[in-house]
N, C-alpha and C positions, 0 to 999 in steps of 0.2 A: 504493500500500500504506500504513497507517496506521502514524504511529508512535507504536505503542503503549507504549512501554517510555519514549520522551522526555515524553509527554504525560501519563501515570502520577509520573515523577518532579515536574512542573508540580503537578500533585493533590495530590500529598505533602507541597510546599512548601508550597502555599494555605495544605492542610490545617494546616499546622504554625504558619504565621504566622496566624491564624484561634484558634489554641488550642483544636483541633478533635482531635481525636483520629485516629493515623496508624491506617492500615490496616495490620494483622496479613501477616507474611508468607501464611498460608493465603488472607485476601481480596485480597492483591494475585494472587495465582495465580487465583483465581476471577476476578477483573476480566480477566485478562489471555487466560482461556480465554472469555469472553462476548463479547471484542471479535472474535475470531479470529471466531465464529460471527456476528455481525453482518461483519463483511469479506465471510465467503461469502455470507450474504444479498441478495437483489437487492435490497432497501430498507431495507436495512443499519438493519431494525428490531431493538432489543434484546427479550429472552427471558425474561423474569424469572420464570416461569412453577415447577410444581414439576417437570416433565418437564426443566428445567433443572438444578435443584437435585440429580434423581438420575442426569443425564449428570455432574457435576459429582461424584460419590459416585464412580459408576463407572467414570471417566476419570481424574480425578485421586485417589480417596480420600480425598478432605475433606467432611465431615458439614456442609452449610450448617446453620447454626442461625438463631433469628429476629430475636437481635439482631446479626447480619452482615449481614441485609438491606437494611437503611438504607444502610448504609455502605456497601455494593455498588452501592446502585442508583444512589445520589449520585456516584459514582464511573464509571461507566460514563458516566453524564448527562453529567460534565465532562468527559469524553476526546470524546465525543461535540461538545458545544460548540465545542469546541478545535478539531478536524477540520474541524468546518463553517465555524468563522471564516475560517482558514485557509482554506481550498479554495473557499469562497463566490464564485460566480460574479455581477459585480455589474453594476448599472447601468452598459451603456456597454461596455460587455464584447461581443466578437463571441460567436455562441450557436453551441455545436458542433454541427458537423453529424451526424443521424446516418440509418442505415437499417433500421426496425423493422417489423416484421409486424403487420398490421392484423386487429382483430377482424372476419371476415368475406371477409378474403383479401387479398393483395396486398401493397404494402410502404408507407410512407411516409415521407420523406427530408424536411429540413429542405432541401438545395439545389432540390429540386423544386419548392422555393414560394419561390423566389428572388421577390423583385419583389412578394409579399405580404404583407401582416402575418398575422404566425402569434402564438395563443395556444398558448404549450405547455404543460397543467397535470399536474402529477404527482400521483397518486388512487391509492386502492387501495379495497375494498370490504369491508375491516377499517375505513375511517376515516369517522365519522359526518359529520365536518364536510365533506369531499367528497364525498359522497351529496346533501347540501345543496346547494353552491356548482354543480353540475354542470346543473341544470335552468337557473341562472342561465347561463350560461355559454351554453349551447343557446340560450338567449333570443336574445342576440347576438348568436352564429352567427347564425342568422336574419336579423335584421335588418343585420347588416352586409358581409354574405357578397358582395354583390353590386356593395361597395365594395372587395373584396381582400382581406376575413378571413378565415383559414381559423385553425381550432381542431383542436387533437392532444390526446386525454387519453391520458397516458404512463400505463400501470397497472402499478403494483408489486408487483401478487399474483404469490406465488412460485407460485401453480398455473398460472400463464401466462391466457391470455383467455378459455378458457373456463367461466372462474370469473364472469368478467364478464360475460357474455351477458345473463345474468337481469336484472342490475342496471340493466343501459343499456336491456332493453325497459323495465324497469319506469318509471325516468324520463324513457323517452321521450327519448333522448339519439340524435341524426343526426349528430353530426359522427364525425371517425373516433377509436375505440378503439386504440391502438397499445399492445405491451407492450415496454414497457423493460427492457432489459438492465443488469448494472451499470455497463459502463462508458461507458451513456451517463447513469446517475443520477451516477457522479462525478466524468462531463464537467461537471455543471450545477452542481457544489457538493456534492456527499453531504450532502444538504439530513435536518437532523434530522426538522424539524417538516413536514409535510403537512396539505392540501392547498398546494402552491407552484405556484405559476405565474410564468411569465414570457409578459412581451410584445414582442415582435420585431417590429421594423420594418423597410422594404421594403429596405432597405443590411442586411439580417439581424444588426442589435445588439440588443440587450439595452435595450429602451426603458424599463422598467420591470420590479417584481420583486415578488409578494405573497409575503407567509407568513401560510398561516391563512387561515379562513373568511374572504371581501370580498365587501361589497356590492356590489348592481348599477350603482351609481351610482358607482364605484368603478373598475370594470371599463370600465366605457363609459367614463367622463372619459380612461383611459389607448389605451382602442381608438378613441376619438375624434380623439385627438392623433396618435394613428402612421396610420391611417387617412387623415385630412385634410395630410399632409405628403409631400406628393411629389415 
């Protein structure tokens, strides 16, 4: 569970030593209602949206205006930060185990690929730069599959997988689609930024860690090294 109320006072002090200006009692109640809804979120994405703004009227009865939005969004950003630092799952780190349902049927478990390296990258089909990195990724699948790579895209669309169907024929994506639950995205670190991936070596650690689009040359150098160590 996040702590929201320790990690708001942290903001406050920044904010304060910063000479920045403190958040109003009304935006600390708004920050505090937008994290709640990122906690229930499966990819604990924030909402800044106006369908926010008037859950926000009609929940708590506070009139978001346009100069609270700055300071709201900055403010969420840093509790956010703060969560991931903390919880960030890191190199070297055993990779939890979990068991998630696959797009097309069945299930798929991190212990089940005991003894392989597994890419696990976390996508959703809101996120451009993971539409990107995902053909690369298949690349490799491919070619490395036959040395003990297997590849997981954990997907964090709150519609569950079959939001993803479209997207994986369209690039052509054969490794398996898995959708994530939360609480295997806050076994991994309740990672802010996506596309993240990790790479797990055949002892199932934590061999490496991207955040953000990675090149292919990138990906291979680190599936070359857990691949090649046996």
């Amino acid at each position: 569970m996040f702590a929201t109320a320790s990690v708001l006072s942290s903001v406050q002090a920044q904010s304060a030593a910063q000479g920045e200006q403190l958040l109003t009692d009304d935006e600390q109640k708004i920050v505090a209602y937008i994290m709640k809804q990122v906690e229930q979120s499966k990819a604990g994405k924030p909402n800044f949206g106006p369908e926010t703004a008037m859950a926000v009227y009609n929940e708590l009865g506070i009139q978001v205006t346009p100069n609270m939005v700055p300071r709201i969004r900055a403010a969420v950003v840093a509790e956010l930060k703060a969560i991931e630092e903390r919880l960030m799952l890191k190199e070297g780190s055993a990779a939890p185990d979990f068991k998630l349902p696959v797009l097309g049927g069945g299930e798929a478990s991190l212990s089940a690929l005991k003894g392989k390296v597994v890419v696990v990258n976390f996508w959703a089909t809101w996120c451009p730069p993971c539409l990107v990195e995902m053909p690369v990724l298949n690349e490799l699948y491919a070619a490395y599959r036959d040395q003990g790579l297997e590849v997981l895209g954990l997907s964090l669309d709150e519609e569950g997988l079959p939001v993803t169907k479209p997207f994986v024929e369209k690039l052509g994506v054969t490794y398996p689609i898995v959708e994530a639950d939360r609480k295997t995205y806050q076994a991994y670190g309740n990672v802010l930024t996506i596309p993240h991936t990790f790479v797990i070596d055949r002892a199932g650690m934590v061999a490496k860690r991207f955040v953000n689009n990675q090149s292919k040359e990138a990906f291979e150098a680190a599936i070359k090294a857990a691949v090649s160590d046996e």
